[in-house]
ROMARSE-924148 format. One record per residue (C-alpha): residue number from 1; y, x, z. Coordinates in nm, 3 decimals, decimal comma, always signed. Example, Ala and Ser with C-alpha at 12.3 -4.5 7.8 and 13.67 -1.06 7.14 Angstrom:
# ROMARSE-924148
<pt 1 <-0,450 +1,230 +0,780>>;
<pt 2 <-0,106 +1,367 +0,714>>;
# end
This chain:
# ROMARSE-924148
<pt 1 <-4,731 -20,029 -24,487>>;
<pt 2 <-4,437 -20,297 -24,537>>;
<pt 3 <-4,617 -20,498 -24,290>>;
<pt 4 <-4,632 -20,218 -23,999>>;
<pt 5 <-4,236 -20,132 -24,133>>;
<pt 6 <-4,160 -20,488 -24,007>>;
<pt 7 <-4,332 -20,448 -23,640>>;
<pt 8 <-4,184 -20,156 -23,555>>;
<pt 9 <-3,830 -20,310 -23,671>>;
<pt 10 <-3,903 -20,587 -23,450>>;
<pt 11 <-4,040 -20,417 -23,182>>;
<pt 12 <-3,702 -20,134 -23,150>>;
<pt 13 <-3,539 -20,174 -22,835>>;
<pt 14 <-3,193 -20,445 -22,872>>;
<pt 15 <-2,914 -20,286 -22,699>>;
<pt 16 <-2,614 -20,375 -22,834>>;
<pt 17 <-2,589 -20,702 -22,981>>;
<pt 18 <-2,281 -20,845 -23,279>>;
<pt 19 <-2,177 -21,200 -23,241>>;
<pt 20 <-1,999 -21,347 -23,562>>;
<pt 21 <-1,836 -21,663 -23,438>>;
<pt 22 <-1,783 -21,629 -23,079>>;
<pt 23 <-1,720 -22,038 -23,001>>;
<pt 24 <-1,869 -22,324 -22,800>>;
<pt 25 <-2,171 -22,138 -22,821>>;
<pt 26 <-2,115 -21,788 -22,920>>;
<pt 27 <-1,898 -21,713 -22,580>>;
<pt 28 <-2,141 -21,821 -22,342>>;
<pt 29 <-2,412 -21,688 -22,556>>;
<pt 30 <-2,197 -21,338 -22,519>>;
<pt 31 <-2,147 -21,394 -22,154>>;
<pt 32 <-2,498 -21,455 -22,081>>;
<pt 33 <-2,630 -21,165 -22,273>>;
<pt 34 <-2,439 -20,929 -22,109>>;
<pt 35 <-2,608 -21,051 -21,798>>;
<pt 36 <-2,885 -20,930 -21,874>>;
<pt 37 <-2,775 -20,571 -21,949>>;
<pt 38 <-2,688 -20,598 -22,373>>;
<pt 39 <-2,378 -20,420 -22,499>>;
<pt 40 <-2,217 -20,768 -22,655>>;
<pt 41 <-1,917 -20,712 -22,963>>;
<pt 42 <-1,793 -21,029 -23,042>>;
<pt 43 <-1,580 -21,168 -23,363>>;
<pt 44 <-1,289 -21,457 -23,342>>;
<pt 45 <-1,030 -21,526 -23,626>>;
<pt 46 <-0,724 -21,524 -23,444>>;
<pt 47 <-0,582 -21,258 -23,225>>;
<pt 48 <-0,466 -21,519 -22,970>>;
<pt 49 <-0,852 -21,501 -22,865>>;
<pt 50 <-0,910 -21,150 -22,824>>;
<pt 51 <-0,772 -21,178 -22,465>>;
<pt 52 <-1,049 -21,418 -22,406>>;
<pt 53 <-1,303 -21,192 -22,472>>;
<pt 54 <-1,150 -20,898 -22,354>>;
<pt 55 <-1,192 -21,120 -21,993>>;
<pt 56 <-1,562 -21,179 -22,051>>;
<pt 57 <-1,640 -20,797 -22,124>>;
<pt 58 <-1,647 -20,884 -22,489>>;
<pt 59 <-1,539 -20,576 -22,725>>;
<pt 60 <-1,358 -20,780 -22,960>>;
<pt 61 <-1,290 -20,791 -23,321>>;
<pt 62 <-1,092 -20,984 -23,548>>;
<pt 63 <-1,325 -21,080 -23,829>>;
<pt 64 <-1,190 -21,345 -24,038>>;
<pt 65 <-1,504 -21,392 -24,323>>;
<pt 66 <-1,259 -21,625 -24,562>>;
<pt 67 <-1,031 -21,307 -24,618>>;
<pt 68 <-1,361 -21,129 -24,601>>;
<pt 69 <-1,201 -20,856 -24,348>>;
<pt 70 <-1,504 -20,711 -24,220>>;
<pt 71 <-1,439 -20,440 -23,968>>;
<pt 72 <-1,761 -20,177 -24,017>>;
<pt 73 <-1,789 -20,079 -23,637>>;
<pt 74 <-1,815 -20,448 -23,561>>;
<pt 75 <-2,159 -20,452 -23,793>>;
<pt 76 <-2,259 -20,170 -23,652>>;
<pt 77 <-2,532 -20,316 -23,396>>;
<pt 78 <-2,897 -20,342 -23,321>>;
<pt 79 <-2,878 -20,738 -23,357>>;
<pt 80 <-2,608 -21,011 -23,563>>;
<pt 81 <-2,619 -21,329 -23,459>>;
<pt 82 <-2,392 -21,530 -23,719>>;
<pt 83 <-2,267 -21,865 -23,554>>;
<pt 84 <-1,995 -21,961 -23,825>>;
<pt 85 <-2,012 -22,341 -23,911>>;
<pt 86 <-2,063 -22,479 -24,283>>;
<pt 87 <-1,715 -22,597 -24,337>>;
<pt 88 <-1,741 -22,808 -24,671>>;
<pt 89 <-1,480 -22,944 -24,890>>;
<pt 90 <-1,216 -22,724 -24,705>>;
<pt 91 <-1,070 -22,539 -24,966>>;
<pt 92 <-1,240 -22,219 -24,797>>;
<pt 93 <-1,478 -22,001 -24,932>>;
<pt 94 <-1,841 -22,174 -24,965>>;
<pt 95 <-2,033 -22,095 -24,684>>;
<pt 96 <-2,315 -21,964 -24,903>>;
<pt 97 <-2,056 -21,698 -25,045>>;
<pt 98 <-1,919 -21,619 -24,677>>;
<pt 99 <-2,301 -21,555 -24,545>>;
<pt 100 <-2,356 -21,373 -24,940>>;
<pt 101 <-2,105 -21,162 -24,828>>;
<pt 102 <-2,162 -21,098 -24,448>>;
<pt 103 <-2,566 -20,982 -24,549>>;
<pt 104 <-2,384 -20,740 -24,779>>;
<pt 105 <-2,191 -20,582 -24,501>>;
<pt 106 <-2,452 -20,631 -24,275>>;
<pt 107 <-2,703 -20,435 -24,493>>;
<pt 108 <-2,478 -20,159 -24,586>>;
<pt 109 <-2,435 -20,108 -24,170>>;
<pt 110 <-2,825 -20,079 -24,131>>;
<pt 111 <-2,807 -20,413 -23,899>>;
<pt 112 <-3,231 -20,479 -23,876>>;
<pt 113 <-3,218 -20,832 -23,702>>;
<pt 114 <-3,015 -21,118 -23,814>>;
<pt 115 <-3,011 -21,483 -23,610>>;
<pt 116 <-2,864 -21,733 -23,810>>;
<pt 117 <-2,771 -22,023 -23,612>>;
<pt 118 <-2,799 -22,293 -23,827>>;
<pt 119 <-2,852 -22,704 -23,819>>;
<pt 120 <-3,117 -23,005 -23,827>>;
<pt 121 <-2,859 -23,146 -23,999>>;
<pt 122 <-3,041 -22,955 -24,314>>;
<pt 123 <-3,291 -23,233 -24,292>>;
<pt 124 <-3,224 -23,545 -24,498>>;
<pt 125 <-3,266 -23,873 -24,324>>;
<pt 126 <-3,647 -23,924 -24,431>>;
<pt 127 <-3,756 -24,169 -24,218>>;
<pt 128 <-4,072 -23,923 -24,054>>;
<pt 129 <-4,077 -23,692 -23,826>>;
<pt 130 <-4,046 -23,301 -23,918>>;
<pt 131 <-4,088 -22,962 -23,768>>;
<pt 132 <-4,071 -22,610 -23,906>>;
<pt 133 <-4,376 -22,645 -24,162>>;
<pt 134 <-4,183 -22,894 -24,368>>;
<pt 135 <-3,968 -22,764 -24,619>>;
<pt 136 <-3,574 -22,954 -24,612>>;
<pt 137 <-3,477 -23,175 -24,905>>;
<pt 138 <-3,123 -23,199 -24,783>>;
<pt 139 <-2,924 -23,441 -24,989>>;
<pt 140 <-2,577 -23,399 -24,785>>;
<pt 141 <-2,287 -23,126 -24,877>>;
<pt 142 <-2,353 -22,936 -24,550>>;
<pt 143 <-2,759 -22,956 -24,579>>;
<pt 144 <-2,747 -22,791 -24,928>>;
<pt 145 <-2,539 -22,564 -24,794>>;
<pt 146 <-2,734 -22,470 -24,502>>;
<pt 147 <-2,996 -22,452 -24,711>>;
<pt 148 <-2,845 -22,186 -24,957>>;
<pt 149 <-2,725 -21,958 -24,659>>;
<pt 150 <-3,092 -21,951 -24,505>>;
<pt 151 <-3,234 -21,837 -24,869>>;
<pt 152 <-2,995 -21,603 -24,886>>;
<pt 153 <-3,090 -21,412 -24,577>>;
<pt 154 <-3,425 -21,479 -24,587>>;
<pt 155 <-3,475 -21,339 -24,933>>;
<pt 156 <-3,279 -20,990 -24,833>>;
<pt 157 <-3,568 -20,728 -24,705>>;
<pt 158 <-3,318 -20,496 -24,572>>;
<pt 159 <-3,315 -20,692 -24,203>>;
<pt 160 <-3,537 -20,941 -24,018>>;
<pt 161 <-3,369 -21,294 -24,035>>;
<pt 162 <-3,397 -21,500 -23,740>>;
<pt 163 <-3,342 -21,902 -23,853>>;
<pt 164 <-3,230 -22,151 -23,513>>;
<pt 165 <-3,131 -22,448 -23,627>>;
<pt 166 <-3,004 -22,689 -23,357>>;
<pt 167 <-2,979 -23,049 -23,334>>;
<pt 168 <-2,696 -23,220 -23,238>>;
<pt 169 <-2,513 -23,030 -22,982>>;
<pt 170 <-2,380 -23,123 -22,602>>;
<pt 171 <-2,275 -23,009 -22,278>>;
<pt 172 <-1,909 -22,889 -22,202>>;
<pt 173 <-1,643 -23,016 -22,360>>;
<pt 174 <-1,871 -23,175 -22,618>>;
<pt 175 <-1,920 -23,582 -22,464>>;
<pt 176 <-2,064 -23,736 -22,769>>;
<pt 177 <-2,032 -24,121 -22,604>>;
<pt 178 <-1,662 -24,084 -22,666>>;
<pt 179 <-1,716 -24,183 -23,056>>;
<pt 180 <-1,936 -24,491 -22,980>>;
<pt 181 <-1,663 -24,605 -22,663>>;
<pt 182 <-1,552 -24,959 -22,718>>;
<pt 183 <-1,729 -25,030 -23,031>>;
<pt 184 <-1,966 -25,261 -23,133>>;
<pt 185 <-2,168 -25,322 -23,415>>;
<pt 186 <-2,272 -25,012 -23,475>>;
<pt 187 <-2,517 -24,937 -23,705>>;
<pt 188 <-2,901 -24,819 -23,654>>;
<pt 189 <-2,907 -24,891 -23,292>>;
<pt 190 <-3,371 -24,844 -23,287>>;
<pt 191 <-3,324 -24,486 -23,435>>;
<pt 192 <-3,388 -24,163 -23,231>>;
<pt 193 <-3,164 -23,905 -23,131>>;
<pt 194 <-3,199 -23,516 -23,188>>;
<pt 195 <-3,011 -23,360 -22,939>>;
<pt 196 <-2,998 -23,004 -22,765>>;
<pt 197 <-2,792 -22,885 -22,421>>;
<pt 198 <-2,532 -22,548 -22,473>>;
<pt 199 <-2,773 -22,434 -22,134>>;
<pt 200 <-3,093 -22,484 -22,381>>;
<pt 201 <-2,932 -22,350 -22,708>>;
<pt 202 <-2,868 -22,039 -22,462>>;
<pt 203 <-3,185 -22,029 -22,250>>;
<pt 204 <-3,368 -22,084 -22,663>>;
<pt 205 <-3,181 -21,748 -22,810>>;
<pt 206 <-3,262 -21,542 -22,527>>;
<pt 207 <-3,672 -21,627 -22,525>>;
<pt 208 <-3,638 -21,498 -22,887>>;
<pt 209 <-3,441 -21,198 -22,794>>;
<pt 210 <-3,619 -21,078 -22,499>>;
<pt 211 <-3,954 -21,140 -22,623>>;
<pt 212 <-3,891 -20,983 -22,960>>;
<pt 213 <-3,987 -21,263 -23,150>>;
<pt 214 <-3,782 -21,240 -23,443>>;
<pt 215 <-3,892 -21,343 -23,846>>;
<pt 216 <-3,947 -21,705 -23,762>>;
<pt 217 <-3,758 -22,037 -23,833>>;
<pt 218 <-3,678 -22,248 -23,489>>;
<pt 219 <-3,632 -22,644 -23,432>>;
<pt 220 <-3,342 -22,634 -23,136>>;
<pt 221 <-3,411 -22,995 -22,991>>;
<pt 222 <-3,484 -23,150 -22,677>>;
<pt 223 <-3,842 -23,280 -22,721>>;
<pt 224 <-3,680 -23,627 -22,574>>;
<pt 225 <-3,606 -23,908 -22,843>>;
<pt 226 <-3,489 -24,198 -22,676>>;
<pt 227 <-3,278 -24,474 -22,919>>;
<pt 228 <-2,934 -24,398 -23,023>>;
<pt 229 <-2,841 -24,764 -22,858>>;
<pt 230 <-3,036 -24,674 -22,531>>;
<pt 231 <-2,862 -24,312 -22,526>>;
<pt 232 <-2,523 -24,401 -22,624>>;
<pt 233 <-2,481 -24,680 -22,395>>;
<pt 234 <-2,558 -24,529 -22,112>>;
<pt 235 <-2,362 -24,213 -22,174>>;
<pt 236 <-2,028 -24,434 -22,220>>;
<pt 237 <-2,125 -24,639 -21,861>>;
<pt 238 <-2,212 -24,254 -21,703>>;
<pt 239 <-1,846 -24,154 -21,806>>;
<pt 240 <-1,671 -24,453 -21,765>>;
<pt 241 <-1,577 -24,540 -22,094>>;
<pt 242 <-1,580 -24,904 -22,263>>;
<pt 243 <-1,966 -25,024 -22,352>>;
<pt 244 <-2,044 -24,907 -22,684>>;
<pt 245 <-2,274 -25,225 -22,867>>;
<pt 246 <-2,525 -25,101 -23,142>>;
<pt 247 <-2,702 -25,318 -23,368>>;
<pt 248 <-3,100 -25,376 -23,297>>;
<pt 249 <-3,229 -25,249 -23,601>>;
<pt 250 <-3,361 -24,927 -23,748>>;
<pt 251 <-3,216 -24,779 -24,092>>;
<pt 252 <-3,256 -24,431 -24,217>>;
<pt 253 <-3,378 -24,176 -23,956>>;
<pt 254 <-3,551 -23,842 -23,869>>;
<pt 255 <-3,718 -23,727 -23,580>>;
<pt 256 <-3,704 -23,344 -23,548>>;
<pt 257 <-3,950 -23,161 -23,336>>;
<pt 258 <-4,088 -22,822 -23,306>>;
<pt 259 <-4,377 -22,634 -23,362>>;
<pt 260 <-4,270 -22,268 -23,335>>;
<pt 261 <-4,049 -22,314 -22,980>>;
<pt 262 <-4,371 -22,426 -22,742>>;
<pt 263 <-4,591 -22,178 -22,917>>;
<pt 264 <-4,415 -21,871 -22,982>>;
<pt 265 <-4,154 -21,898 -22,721>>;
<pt 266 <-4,357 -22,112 -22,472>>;
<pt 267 <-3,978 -22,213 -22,361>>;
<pt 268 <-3,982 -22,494 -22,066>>;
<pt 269 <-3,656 -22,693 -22,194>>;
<pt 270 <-3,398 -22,753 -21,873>>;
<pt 271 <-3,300 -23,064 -22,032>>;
<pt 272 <-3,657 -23,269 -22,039>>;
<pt 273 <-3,488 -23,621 -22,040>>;
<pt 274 <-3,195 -23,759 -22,124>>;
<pt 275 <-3,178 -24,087 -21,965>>;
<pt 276 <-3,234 -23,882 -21,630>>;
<pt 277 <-2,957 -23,635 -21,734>>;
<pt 278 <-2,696 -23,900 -21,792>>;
<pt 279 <-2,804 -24,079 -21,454>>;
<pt 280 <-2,755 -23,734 -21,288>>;
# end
């Protein structure tokens, strides 16, 4: 019986659709949406923003989850997607407490579906390659974090929770070559890179929304690994920055892949390579 309670809450129609953390991502993630016909509510901290969603045909809220103000009619939706980031060592509320907190609200509101977007970066430096099936030993502030905020959702049975956790994130405003400009002797030059494009980490959360596929736990990376050194320095040479100069050698490192995106999803990635993507 719990089992066919769980298909029919995953198979209820998604019409209007709460964003917590309407960002680099969570704006365009709104903006897209809407596209496609979802009635999109989304949350910022300040009220300088609300005009800014108010332009994108955002209904906006001012949700600030460190004075845990939690406006009810913003939880009231078919679908949260929480895209708040793990500050650490801020002097803020933990993020576990913040996300302890948000599930409460969200479960008193009768949300059903919950997308946490969450990180790679819950993966400790391992030196193998991982996907979904293996279980994160993170040894970093933010990874045990992550970590905590996941179980926390995952463990409440009052809504379906969603897990995307993305790799290191680029596109607009986001030209990771700028920290490597000019440098040289970098460290760990041989190891690969886990990266994802804002157009994928968009093109990712709607396959899951439109095809219902909710309950699982998703790698968000470009299945494309080249070297940090063979990455990095050609991303400074495509923006014109100084040569960055990394060291030939391979240290700690991870490889993150996934198993869940090609088969659940069957999602074609729009970024397939990055060397070609920095040439273009």
């Amino acid at each position: 019986m719990d089992y066919l309670v769980d298909r029919m809450d995953q198979q209820s129609e998604i019409k209007t659709i709460s964003i917590l953390g309407c960002g680099w991502y969570g704006l365009p993630m709104a903006k897209s949406l809407i596209k496609q016909g979802y009635n999109l509510k989304g949350s910022t901290t300040t009220e300088a923003k609300l005009n800014i969603l108010v332009d994108a045909n955002v209904k906006p809220y001012l949700v600030d989850t460190e004075k845990e103000n939690f406006n009810e009619e913003f939880f009231a939706c078919d679908l949260l997607i929480i895209s708040i980031p793990p500050k650490v060592n801020s002097g803020q509320l933990p993020y576990p407490d913040k996300i302890k907190n948000i599930a409460a609200v969200a479960e008193k509101a009768g949300v059903k579906q919950i997308i946490l977007i969450s990180s790679t970066g819950i993966y400790e430096d391992g030196n193998f390659i991982v996907d979904e099936m293996v279980e994160p030993q993170p040894n970093t502030p933010s990874g045990i974090a992550l970590k905590q905020a996941e179980a926390i959702l995952l463990s409440n049975n009052a809504f379906t929770t969603t897990i995307i956790r993305f790799a290191g994130l680029i596109g607009p405003n986001r030209n990771l070559a700028k920290h490597f400009a000019g440098k040289a002797d970098i460290a760990n030059g041989n190891a690969p890179i886990n990266l994802i494009h804002l157009d994928d980490c968009l093109g990712l959360t709607q396959s899951i929304i439109n095809q219902k596929a909710f309950g699982k736990i998703y790698h968000g990376v470009t299945p494309d690994h080249p070297t940090r050194k063979a990455f990095y320095s050609q991303a400074c040479i495509s923006s014109g920055f100084e040569p960055a100069i990394f060291n030939d050698e391979l240290l700690s490192w991870k490889q993150v892949e996934s198993k869940n995106v090609p088969e659940i999803l069957a999602y074609k990635f729009k970024v397939k390579n990055w060397l070609d993507y920095l040439n273009s």
